[in-house]
Structure formats: structure tokens, C-alpha cells
C-alpha positions in Angstrom: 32.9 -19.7 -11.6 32.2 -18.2 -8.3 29.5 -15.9 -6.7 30.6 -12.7 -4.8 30.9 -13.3 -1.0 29.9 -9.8 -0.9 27.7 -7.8 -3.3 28.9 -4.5 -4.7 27.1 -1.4 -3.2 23.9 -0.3 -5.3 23.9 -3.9 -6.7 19.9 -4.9 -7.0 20.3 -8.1 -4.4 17.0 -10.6 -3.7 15.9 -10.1 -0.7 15.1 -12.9 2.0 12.1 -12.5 4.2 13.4 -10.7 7.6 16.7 -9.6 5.9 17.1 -5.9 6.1 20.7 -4.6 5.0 22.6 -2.8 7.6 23.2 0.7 7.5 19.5 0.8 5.7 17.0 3.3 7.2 14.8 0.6 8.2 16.9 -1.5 10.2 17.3 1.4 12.1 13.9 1.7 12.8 13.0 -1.9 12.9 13.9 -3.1 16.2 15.2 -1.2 19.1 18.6 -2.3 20.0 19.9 -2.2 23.6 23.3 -3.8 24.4 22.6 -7.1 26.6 24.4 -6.9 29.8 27.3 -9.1 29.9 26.8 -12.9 31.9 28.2 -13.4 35.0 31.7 -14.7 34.6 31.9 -13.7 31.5 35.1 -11.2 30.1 33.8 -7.6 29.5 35.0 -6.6 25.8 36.4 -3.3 25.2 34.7 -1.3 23.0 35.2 -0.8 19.1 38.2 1.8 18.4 35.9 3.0 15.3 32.5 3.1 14.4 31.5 0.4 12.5 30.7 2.2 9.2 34.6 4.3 9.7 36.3 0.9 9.7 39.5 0.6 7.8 38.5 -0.6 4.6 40.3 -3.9 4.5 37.7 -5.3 7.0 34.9 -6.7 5.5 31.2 -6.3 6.8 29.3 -9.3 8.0 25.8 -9.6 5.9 22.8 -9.5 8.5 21.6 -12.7 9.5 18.3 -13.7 7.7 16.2 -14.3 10.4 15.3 -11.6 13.1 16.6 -11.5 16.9 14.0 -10.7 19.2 13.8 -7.5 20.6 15.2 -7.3 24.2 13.6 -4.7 26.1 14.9 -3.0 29.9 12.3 -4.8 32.0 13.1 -8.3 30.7 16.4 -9.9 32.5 19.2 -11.8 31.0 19.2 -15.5 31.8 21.0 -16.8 34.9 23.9 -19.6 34.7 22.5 -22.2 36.4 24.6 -22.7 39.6 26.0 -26.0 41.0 25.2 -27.6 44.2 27.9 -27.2 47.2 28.1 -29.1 49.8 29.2 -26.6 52.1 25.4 -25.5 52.4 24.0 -28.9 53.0 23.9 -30.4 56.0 26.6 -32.1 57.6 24.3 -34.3 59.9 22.2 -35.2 56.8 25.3 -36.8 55.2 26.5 -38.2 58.7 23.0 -40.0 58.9 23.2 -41.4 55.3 26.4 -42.9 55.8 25.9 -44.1 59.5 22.4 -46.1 58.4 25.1 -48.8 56.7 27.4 -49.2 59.2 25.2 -48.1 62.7 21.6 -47.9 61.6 20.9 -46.4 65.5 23.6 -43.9 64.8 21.9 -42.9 61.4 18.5 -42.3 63.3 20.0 -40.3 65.8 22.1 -38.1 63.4 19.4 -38.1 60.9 16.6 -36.9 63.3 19.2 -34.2 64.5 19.9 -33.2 61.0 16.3 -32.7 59.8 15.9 -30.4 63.5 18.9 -28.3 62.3 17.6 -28.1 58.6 14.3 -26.9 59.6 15.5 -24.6 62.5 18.4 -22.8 60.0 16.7 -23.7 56.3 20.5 -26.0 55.5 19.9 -27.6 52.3 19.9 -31.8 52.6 16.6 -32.2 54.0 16.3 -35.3 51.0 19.9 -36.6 52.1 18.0 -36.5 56.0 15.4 -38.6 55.3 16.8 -40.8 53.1 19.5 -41.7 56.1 16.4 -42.2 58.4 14.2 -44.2 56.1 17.2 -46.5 55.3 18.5 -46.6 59.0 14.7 -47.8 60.3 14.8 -50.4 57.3 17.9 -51.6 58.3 17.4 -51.7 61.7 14.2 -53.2 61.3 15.6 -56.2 59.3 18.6 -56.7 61.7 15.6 -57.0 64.8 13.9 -59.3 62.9 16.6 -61.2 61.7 18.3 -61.6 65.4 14.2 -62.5 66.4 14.5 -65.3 64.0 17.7 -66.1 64.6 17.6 -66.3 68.3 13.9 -68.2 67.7 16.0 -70.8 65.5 18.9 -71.3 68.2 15.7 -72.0 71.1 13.9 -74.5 68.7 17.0 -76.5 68.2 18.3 -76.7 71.9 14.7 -77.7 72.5 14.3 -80.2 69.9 17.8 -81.7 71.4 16.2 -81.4 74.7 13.0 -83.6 74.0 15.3 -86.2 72.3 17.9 -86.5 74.6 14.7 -87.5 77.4 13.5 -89.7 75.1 16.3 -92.1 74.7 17.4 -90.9 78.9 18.1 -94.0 81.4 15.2 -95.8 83.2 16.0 -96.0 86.7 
């Protein structure tokens, strides 16, 4: 017991909502149809041999789908494929500065102040990658000054806590 894939011309089929048969008058006047131009990248396809309706009879036509495409007039554009980001556009100073605030925060200042003057002279993406070097390379910088401050602090307390004991137990002449 099985239904026919395809129903028999002049066969009285229920109609969906939307569903217009092709080759009907009214789906030629429904909705304009202009051809979409082809994506970018994408293989042109050579064009049918045969009208549709002239097609050798041991192809089988495709029922219409039941809901209804949106018109597509001239004036409105075909999406773009998004693009990915290159890094031959980006700075090269920006990525020196990042890399440089790790191992010579005063290097990543210098290269990262360079970079942003280039990016905003020539409009190089990386202006993000730029400041990101510099704000790490002032961090960093600032914790190794305060550190050494500290450090150097810690060394002069303890010489001078050694110094005021050693007087205190010094020979009485």
C-alpha cells in the first residue's frame, strides 16, 4: 500500500497554503523570478540542454516546495562570504610589541608606540594587537620597577640591620 510520489496530471490534488503547481498560470505570475548571481568562489553551472517542460520523459519533476521563497528583486545584493582575517594586513610592529612586552617590556613600548604611529599614518589593521603590547609592556615594566624597588629596599634593610648589630656587640677600647 503506497501513495504515488507523483500525482497523475488532471488528478484533483489538496492544496497546501503557498503551494502553486509548476507550469500553472499563476505561478507564473506570482512572483517575479530573476536568476541570483552566482557567490564568489562558487562554480558557474552550465545551463539546462532542454527546457524544463521538453525534458526527456524518464526525468521526473520536482513538486514545488510548500512554502514561498522571497522575491529577489535587482536593487537588493546577494550576501557576501564573510572573509577571514590575514595577517599580511596587520601590522607587523603591533605583533613585534605584543610579543616583546614578555620578554623586553622596554622593547614592547618602543615597538608598540611605533606600531600604533604606522597604523594611524597608513590605516594597517592591529591597532587592538598595538595596544594590547603597550598596556602589557607598562604593566610589566611597572611590576619589574617596583619589584627591583622592593627588592633593592629589602637588600639595604638587611645590611643595615647587620650593621647596627655588629656595633652593638663591637670591642670597647
Amino acid at each position: 500500500m503506497s501513495t504515488p510520489q507523483h500525482p497523475e496530471p488532471g488528478a484533483n490534488v489538496p492544496q497546501q497554503p503557498g503551494y502553486v503547481p509548476a507550469g500553472s498560470p499563476a505561478s507564473e505570475t506570482a512572483q517575479p523570478t530573476v536568476p541570483l548571481p552566482p557567490f564568489p568562489g562558487q562554480p558557474q553551472q552550465a545551463p539546462a540542454q532542454q527546457p524544463f517542460a521538453q525534458q526527456a520523459p524518464q526525468q521526473q519533476r520536482q513538486p514545488a516546495p510548500a512554502y514561498a521563497q522571497p522575491a529577489y528583486s535587482a536593487g537588493q545584493t546577494a550576501a557576501s562570504v564573510p572573509q577571514g582575517t590575514t595577517l599580511d594586513k596587520t601590522n607587523t610592529f603591533a605583533f613585534l610589541s605584543i610579543i616583546l612586552a614578555f620578554i623586553a617590556p622596554v622593547a614592547g613600548i618602543v615597538f608598540g608606540h611605533m606600531g600604533l604611529s604606522q597604523i594611524k599614518r597608513t590605516g594597517d589593521s592591529g591597532r587592538g594587537i598595538a595596544l594590547t603590547g603597550l598596556i602589557i609592556s607598562y604593566a610589566w615594566f611597572a611590576f619589574i620597577a617596583v619589584f627591583m624597588v622592593l627588592y633593592v629596599g629589602f637588600i639595604m634593610l638587611m645590611i643595615g640591620s647587620i650593621a647596627d648589630s655588629a656595633s652593638s656587640f663591637g670591642y670597647n677600647y
